[in-house]
MARSERO-605851 format. One record per residue: residue number from 0; residue in one letter; chain; x, y, z of N, C-alpha, C in turn. Coordinates in nm, 4 decimals, padded with zeros to 6 digits. Last residue first. Layout:
// residues N
+-----+--------+--------+----------+----------+----------+----------+----------+----------+----------+----------+----------+
: num : residu : chaine :     n.c1 :     n.c2 :     n.c3 :    ca.c1 :    ca.c2 :    ca.c3 :     c.c1 :     c.c2 :     c.c3 :
+-----+--------+--------+----------+----------+----------+----------+----------+----------+----------+----------+----------+
: NUM :      A :      A :        X :        Y :        Z :        X :        Y :        Z :        X :        Y :        Z :
...
+-----+--------+--------+----------+----------+----------+----------+----------+----------+----------+----------+----------+
//
This chain:
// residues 163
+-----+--------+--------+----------+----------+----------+----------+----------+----------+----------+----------+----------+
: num : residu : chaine :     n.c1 :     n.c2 :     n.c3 :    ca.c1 :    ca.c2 :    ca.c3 :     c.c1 :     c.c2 :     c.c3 :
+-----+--------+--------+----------+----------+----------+----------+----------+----------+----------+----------+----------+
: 162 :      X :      A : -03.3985 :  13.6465 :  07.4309 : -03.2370 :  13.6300 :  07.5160 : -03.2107 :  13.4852 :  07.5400 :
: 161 :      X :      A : -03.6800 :  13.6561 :  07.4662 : -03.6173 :  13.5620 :  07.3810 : -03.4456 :  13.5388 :  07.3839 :
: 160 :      X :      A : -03.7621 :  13.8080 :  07.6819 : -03.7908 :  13.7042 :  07.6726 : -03.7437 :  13.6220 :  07.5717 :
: 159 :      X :      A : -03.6278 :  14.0385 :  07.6121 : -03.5929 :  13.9969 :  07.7093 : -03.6169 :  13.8366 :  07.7107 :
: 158 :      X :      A : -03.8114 :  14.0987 :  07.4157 : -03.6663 :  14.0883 :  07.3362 : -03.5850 :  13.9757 :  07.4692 :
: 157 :      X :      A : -04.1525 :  13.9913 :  07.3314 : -04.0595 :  14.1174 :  07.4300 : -03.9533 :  14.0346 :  07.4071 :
: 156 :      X :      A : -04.3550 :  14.0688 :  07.0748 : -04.2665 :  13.9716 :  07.1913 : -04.1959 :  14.0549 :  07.2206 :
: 155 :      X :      A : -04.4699 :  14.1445 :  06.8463 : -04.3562 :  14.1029 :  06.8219 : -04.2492 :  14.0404 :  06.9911 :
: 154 :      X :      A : -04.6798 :  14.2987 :  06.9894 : -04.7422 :  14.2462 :  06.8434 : -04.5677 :  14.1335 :  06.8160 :
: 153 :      X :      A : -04.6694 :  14.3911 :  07.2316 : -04.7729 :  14.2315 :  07.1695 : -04.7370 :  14.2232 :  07.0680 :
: 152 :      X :      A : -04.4046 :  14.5573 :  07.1646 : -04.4114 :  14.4070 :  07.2378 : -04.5179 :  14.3469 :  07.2128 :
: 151 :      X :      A : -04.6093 :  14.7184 :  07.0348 : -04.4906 :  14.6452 :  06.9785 : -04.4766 :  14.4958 :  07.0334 :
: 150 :      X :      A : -04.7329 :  14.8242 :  07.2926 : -04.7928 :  14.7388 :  07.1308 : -04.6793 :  14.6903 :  07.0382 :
: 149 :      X :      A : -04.5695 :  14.9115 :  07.4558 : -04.6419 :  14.8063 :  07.4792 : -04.6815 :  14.7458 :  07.3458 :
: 148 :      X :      A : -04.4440 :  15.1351 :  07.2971 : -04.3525 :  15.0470 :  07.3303 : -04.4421 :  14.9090 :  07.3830 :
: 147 :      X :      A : -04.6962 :  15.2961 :  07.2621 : -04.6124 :  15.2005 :  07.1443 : -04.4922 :  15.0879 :  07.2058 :
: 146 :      X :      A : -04.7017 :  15.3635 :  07.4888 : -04.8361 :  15.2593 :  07.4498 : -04.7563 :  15.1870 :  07.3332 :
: 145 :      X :      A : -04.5174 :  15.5245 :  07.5481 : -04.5030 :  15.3840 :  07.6199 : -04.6336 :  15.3182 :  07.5749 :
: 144 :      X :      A : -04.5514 :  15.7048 :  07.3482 : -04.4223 :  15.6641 :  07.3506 : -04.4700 :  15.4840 :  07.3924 :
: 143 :      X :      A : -04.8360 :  15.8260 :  07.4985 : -04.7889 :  15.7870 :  07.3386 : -04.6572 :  15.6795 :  07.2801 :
: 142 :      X :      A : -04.7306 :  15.9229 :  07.7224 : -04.8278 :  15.8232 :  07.7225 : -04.8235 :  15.7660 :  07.6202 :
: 141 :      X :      A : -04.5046 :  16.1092 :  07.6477 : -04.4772 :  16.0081 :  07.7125 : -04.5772 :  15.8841 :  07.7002 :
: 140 :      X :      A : -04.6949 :  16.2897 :  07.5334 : -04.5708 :  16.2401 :  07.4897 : -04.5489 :  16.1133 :  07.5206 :
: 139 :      X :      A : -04.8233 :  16.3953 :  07.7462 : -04.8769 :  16.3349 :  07.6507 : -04.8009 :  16.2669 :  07.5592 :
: 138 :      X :      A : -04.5848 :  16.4789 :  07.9347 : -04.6947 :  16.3595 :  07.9618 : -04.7825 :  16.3451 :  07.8581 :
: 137 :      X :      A : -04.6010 :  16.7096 :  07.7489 : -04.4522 :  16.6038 :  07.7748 : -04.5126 :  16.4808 :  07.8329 :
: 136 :      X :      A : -04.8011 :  16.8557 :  07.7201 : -04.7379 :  16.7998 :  07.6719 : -04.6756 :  16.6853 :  07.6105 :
: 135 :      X :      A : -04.9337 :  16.9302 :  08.0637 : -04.9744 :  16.8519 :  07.9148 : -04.9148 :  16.7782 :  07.7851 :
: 134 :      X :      A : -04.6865 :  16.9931 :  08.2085 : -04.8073 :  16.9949 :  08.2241 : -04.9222 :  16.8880 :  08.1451 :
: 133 :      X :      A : -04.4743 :  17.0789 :  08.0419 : -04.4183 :  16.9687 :  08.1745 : -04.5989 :  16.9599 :  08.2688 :
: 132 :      X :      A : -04.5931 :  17.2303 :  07.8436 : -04.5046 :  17.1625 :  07.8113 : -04.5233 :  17.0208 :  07.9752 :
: 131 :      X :      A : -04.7370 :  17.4977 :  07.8867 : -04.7839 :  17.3677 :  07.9358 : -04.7064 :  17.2527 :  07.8994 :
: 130 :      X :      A : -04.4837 :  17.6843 :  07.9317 : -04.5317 :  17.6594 :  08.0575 : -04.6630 :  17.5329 :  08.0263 :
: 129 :      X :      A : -04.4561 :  17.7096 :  07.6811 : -04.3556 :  17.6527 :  07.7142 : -04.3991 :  17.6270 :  07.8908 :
: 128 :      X :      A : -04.7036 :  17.8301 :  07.5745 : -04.6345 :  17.6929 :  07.5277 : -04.5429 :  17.6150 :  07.5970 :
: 127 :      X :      A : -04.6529 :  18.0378 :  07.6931 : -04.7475 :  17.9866 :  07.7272 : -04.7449 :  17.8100 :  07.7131 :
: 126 :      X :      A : -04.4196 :  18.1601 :  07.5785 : -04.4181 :  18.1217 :  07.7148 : -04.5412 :  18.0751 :  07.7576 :
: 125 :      X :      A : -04.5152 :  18.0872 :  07.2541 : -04.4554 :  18.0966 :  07.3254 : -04.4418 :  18.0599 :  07.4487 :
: 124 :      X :      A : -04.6674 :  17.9195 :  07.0758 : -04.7313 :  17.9824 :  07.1935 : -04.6946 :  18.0732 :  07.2419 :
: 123 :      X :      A : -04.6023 :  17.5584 :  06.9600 : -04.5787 :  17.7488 :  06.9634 : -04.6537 :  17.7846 :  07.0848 :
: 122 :      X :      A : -04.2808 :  17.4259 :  07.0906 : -04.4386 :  17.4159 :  07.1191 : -04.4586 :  17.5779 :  07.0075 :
: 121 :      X :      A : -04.0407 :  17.1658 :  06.8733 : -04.1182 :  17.2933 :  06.9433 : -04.2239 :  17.3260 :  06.9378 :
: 120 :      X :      A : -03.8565 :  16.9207 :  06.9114 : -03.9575 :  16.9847 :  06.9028 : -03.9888 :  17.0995 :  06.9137 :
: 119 :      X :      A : -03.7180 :  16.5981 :  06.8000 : -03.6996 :  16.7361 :  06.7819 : -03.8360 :  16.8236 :  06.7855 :
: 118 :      X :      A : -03.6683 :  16.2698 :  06.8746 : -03.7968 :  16.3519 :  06.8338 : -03.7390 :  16.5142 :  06.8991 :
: 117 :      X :      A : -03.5755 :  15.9672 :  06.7792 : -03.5276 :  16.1017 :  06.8479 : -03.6053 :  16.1614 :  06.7742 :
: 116 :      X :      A : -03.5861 :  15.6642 :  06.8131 : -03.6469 :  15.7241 :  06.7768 : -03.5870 :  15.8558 :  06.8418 :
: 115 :      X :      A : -03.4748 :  15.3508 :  06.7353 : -03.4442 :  15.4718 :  06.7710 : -03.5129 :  15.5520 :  06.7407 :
: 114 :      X :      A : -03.4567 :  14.9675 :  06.7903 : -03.4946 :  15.0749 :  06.7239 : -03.5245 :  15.2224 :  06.8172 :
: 113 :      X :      A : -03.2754 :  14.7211 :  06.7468 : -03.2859 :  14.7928 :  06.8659 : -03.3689 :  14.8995 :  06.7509 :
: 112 :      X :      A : -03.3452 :  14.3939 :  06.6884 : -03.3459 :  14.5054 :  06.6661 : -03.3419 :  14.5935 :  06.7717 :
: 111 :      X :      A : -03.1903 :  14.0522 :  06.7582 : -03.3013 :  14.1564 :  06.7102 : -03.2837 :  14.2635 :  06.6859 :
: 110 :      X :      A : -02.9707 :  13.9052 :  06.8546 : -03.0941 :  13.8621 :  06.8681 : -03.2319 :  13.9644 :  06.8393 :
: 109 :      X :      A : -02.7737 :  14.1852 :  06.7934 : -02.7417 :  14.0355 :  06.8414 : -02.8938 :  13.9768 :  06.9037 :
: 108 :      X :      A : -02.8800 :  14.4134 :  06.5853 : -02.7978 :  14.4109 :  06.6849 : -02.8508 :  14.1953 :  06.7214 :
: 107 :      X :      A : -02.9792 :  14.6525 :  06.3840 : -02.9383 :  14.5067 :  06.3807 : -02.8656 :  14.4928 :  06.4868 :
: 106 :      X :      A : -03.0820 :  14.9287 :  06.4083 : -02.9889 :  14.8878 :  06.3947 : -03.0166 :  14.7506 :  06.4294 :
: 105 :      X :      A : -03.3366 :  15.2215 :  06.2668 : -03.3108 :  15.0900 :  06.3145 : -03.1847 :  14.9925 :  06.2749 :
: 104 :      X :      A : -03.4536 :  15.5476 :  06.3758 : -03.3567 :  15.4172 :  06.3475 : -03.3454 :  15.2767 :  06.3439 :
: 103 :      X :      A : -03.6167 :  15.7757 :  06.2971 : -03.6650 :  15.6434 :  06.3255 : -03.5083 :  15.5661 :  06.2722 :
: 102 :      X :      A : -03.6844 :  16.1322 :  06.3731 : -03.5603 :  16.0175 :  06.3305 : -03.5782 :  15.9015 :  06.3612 :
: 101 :      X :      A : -03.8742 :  16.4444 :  06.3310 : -03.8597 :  16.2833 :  06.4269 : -03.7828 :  16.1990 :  06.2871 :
: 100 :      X :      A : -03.9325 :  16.7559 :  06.4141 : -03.8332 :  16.6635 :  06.3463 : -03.8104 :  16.5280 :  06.4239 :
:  99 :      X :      A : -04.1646 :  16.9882 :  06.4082 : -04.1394 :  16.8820 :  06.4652 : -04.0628 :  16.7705 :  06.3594 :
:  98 :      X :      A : -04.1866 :  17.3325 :  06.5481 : -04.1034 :  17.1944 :  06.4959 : -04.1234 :  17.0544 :  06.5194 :
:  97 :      X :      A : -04.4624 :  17.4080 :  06.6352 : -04.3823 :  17.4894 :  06.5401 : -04.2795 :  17.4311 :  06.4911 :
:  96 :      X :      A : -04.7385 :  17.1455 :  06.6059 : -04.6393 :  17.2085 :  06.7041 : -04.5264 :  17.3100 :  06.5851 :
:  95 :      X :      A : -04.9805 :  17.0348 :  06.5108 : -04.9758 :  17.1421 :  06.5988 : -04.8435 :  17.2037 :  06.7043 :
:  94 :      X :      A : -04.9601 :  17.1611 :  06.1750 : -04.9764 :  17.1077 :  06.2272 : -04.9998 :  17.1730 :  06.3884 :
:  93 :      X :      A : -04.7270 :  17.0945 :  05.8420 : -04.8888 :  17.0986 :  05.8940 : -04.9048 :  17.0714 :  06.0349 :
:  92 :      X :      A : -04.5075 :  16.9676 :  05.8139 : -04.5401 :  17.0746 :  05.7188 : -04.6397 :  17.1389 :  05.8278 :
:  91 :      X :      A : -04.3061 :  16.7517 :  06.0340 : -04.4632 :  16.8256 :  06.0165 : -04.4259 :  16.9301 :  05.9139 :
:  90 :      X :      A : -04.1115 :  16.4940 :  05.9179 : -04.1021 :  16.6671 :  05.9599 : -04.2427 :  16.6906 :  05.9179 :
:  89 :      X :      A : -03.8979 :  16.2029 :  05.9533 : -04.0411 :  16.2572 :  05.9150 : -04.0229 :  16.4157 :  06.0065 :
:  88 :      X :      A : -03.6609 :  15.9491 :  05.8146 : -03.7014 :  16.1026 :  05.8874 : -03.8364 :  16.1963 :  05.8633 :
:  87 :      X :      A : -03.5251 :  15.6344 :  05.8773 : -03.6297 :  15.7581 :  05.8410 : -03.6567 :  15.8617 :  05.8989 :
:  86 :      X :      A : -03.3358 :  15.3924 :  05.8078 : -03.3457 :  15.5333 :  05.8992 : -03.4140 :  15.5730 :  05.7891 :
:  85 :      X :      A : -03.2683 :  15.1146 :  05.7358 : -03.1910 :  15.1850 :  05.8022 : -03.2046 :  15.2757 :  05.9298 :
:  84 :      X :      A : -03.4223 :  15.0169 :  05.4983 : -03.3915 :  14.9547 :  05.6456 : -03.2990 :  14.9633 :  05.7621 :
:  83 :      X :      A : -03.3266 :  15.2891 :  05.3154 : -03.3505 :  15.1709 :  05.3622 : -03.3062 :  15.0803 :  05.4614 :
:  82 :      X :      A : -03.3340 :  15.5936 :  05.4650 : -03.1952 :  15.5064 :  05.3901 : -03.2736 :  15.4212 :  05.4161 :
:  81 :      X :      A : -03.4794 :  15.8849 :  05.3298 : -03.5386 :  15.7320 :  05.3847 : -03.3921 :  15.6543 :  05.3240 :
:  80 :      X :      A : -03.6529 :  16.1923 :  05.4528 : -03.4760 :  16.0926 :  05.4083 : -03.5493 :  15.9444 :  05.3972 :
:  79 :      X :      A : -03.8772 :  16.3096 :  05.4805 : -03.7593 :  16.3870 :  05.3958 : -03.6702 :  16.2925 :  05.3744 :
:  78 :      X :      A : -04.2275 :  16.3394 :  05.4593 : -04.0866 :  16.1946 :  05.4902 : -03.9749 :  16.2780 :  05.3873 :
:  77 :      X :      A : -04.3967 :  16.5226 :  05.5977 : -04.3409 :  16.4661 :  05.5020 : -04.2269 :  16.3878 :  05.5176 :
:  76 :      X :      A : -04.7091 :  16.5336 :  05.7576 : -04.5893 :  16.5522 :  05.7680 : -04.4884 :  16.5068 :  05.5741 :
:  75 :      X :      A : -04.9551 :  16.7482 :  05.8453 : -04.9081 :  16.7276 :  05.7662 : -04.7946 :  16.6709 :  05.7496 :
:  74 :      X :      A : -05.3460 :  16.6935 :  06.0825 : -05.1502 :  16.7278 :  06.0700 : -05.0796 :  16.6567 :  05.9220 :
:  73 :      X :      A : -05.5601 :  16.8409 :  06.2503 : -05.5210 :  16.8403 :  06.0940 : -05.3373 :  16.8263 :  06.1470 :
:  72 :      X :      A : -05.7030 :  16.7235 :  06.5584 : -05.6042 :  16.8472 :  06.4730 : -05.5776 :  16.7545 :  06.3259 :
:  71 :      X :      A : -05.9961 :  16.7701 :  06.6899 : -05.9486 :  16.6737 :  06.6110 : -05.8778 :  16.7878 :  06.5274 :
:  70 :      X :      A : -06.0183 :  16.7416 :  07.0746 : -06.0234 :  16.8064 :  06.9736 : -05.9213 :  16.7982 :  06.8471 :
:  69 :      X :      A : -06.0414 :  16.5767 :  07.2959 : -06.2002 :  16.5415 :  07.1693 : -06.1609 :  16.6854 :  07.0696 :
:  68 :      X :      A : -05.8513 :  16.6663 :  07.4741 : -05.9928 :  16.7165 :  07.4799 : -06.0805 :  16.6930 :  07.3365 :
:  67 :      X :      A : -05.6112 :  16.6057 :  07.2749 : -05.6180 :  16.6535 :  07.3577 : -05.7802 :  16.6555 :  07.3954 :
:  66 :      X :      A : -05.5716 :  16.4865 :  06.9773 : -05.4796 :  16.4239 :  07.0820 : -05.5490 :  16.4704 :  07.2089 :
:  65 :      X :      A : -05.6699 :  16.2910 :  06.7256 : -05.7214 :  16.3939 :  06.8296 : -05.6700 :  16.3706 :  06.9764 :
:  64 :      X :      A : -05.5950 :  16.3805 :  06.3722 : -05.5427 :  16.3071 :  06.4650 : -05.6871 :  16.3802 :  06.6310 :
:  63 :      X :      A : -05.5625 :  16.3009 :  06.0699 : -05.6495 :  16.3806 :  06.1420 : -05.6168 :  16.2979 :  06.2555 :
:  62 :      X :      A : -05.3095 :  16.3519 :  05.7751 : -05.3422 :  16.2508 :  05.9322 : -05.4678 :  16.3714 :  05.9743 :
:  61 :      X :      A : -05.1061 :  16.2903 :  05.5158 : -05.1968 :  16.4157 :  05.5775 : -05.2926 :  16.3074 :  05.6818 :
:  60 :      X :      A : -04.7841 :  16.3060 :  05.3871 : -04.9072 :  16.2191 :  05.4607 : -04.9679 :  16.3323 :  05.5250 :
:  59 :      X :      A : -04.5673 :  16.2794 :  05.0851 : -04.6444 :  16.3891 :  05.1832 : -04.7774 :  16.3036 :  05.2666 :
:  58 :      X :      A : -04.2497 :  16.2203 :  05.0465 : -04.4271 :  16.1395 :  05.0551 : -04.4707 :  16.2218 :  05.1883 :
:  57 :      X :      A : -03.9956 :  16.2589 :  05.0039 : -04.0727 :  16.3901 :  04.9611 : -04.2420 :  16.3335 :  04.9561 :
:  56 :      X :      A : -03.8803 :  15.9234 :  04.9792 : -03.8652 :  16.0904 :  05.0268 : -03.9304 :  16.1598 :  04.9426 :
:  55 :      X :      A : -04.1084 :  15.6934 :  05.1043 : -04.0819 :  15.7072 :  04.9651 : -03.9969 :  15.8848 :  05.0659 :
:  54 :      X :      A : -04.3015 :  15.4047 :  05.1774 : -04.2313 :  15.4968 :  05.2158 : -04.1518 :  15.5632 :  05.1206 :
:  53 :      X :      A : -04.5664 :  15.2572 :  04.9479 : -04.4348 :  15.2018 :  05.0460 : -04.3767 :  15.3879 :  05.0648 :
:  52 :      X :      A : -04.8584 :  15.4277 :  04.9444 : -04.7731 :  15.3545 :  04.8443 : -04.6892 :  15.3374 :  04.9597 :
:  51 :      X :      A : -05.0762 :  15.5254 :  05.0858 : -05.1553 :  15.4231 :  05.0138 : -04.9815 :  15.3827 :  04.9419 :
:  50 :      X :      A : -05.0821 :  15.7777 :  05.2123 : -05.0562 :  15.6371 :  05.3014 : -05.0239 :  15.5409 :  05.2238 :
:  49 :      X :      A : -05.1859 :  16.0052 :  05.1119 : -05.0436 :  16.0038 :  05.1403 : -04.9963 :  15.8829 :  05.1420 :
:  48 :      X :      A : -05.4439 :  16.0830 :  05.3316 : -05.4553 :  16.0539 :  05.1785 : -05.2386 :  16.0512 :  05.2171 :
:  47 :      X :      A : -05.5854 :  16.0666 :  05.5681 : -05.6409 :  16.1006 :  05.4927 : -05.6187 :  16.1045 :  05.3664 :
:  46 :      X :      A : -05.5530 :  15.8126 :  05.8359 : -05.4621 :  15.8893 :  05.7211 : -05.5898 :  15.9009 :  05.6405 :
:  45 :      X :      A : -05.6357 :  15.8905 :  06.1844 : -05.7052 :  15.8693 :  06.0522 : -05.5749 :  15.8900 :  05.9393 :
:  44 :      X :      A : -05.6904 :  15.8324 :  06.5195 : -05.5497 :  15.8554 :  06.4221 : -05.6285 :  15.7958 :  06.2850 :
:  43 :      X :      A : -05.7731 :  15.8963 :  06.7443 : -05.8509 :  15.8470 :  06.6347 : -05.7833 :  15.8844 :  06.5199 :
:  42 :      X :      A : -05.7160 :  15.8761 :  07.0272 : -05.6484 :  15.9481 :  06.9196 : -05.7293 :  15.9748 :  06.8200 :
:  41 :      X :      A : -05.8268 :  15.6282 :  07.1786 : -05.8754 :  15.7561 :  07.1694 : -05.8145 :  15.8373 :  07.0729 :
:  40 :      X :      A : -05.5823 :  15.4022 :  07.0426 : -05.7626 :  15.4622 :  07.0193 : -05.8238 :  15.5500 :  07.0412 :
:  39 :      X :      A : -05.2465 :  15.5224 :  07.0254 : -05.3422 :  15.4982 :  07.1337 : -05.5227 :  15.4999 :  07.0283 :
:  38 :      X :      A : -05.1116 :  15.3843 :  06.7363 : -05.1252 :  15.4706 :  06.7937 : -05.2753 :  15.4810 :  06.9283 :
:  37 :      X :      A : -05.0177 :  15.1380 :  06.6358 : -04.9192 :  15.1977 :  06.7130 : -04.9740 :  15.3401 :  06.8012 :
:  36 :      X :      A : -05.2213 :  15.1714 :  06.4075 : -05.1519 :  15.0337 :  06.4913 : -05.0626 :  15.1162 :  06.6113 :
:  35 :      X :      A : -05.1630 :  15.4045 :  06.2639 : -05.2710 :  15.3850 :  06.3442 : -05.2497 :  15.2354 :  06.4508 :
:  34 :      X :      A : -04.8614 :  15.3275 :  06.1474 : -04.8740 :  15.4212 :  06.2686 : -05.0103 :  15.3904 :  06.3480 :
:  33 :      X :      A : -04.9548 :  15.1520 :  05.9373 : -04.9057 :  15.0696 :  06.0691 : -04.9030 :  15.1698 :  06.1587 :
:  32 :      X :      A : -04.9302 :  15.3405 :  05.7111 : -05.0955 :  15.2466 :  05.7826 : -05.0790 :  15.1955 :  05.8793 :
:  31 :      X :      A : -04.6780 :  15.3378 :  05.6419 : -04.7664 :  15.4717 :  05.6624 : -04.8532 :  15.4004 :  05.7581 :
:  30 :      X :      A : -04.4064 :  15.1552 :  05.6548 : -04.5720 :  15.1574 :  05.6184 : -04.6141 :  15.2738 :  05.6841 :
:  29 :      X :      A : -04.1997 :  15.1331 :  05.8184 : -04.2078 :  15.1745 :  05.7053 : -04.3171 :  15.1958 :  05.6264 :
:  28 :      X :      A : -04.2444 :  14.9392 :  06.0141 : -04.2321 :  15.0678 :  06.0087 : -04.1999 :  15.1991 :  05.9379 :
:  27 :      X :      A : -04.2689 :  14.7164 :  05.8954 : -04.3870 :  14.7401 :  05.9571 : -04.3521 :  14.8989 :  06.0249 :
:  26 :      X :      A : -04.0180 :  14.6730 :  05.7535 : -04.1284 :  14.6290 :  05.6991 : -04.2474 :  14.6774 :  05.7858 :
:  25 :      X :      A : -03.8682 :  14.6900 :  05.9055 : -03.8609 :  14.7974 :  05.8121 : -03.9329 :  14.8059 :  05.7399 :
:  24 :      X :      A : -03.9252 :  14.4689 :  06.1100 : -03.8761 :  14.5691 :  06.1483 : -03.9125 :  14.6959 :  06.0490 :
:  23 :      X :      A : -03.8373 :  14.2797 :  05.8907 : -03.9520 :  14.2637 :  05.9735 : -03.9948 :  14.3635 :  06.0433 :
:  22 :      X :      A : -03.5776 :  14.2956 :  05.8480 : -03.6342 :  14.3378 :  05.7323 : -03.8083 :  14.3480 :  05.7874 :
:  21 :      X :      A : -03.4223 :  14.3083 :  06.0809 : -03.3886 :  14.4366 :  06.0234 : -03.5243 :  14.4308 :  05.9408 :
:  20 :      X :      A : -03.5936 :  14.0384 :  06.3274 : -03.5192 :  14.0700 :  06.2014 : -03.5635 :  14.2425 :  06.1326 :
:  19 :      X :      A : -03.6930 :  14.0543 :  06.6038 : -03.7249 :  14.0404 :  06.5011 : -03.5952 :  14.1159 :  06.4102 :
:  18 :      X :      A : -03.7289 :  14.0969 :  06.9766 : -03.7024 :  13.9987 :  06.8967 : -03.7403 :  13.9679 :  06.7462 :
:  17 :      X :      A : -03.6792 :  14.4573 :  06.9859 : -03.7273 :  14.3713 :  06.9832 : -03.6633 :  14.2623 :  06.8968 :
:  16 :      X :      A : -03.5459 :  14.7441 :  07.1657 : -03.4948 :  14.5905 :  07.1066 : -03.6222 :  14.5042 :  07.1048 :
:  15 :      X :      A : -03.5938 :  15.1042 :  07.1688 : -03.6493 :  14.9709 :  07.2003 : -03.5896 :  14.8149 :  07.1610 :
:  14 :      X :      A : -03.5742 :  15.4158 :  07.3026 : -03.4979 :  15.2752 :  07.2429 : -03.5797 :  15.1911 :  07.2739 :
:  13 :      X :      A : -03.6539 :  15.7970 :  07.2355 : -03.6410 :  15.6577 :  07.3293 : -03.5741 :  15.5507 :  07.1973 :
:  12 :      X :      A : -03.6053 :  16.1402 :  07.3156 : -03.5470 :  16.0014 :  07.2471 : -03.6032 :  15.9005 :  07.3095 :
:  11 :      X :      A : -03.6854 :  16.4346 :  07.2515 : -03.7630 :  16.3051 :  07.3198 : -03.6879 :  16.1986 :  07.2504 :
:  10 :      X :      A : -03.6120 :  16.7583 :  07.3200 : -03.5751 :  16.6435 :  07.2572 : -03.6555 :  16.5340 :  07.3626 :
:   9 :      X :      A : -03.7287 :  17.1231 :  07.2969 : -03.7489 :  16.9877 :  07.3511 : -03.7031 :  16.8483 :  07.2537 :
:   8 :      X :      A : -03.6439 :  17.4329 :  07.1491 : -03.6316 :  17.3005 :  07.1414 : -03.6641 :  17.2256 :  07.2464 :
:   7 :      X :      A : -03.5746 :  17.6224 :  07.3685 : -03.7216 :  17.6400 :  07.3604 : -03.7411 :  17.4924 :  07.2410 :
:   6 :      X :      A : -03.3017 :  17.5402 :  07.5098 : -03.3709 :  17.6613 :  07.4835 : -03.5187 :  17.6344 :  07.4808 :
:   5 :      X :      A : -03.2908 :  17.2300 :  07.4808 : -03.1768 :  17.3404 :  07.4166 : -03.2646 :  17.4828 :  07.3888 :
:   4 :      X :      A : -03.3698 :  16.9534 :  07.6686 : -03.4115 :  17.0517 :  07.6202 : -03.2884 :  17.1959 :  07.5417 :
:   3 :      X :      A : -03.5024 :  16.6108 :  07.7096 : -03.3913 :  16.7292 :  07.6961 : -03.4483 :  16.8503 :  07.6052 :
:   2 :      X :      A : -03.6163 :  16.3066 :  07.7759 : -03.6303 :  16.4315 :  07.7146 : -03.5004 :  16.5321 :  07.7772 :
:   1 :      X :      A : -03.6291 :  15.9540 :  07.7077 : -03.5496 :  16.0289 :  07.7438 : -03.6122 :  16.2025 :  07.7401 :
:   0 :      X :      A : -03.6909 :  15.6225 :  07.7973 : -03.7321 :  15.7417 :  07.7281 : -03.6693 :  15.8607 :  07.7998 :
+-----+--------+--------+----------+----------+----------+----------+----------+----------+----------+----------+----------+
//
């Protein structure tokens, strides 16, 4: 997992390979309903309406999420691109950061999948924002990132192990 920064943008990329086929892969990340799967329990990651059909561009999802201190944010995103079993792109309408552009890749590669995620951000706040970033943030980020990267692996095996 990666972060970078271009001014007041923050980038978060990470990679993962798991042992499973493009369509197994596009199939469980392509589902709206599989994020709560993926997402830590304290969160209490809810879809409130959006979820219920296959991935679609211009599918508006509305989430109650609670990332920080038991306090439960309203977030809106919309799925702007979708190349099949390819790449998806999701962008908050709604929410708690002033950008947020996330890119889900997934490439076929020699015993499974590698899948991509690059996450485009910004805090608002300004310099307030930008001073809890490497505080709260970015370690919340991170905790999020590597729970999914663990739950994957249960749910689909670690890639290493099937080499």
């Amino acid at each position: 997992m990666k972060f970078s920064t271009k001014g007041t943008v923050y980038r978060l990329s990470s990679k993962q390979n798991l042992p499973i086929t493009v369509d197994e892969a596009w199939s469980f990340l392509s589902s709206p309903k599989n994020l709560k799967t993926i997402t830590p329990d304290y969160m209490s990651f809810d879809i409130i309406s959006g979820g219920e059909k296959p991935m679609f561009a211009g599918q508006i999802i509305q989430y109650i999420v609670t990332p920080i201190l038991g306090i439960k944010t309203n977030w809106v995103t919309e799925i702007t691109h979708v190349v099949d079993k390819k790449y998806f792109v999701d962008e908050q309408r709604f929410g708690p950061y002033s950008l947020w552009h996330h890119k889900h890749f997934i490439k076929k590669i020699e015993g499974g999948v590698e899948m991509e995620d690059i996450i485009d951000y910004k805090i608002p706040m300004g310099f307030l924002g930008r001073l809890m970033h490497p505080i709260l943030i970015k370690p919340k980020l991170t905790e999020i990132f590597n729970y999914r990267t663990e739950k994957l692996k249960e749910l689909y095996g670690s890639f290493d192990e099937h080499i």
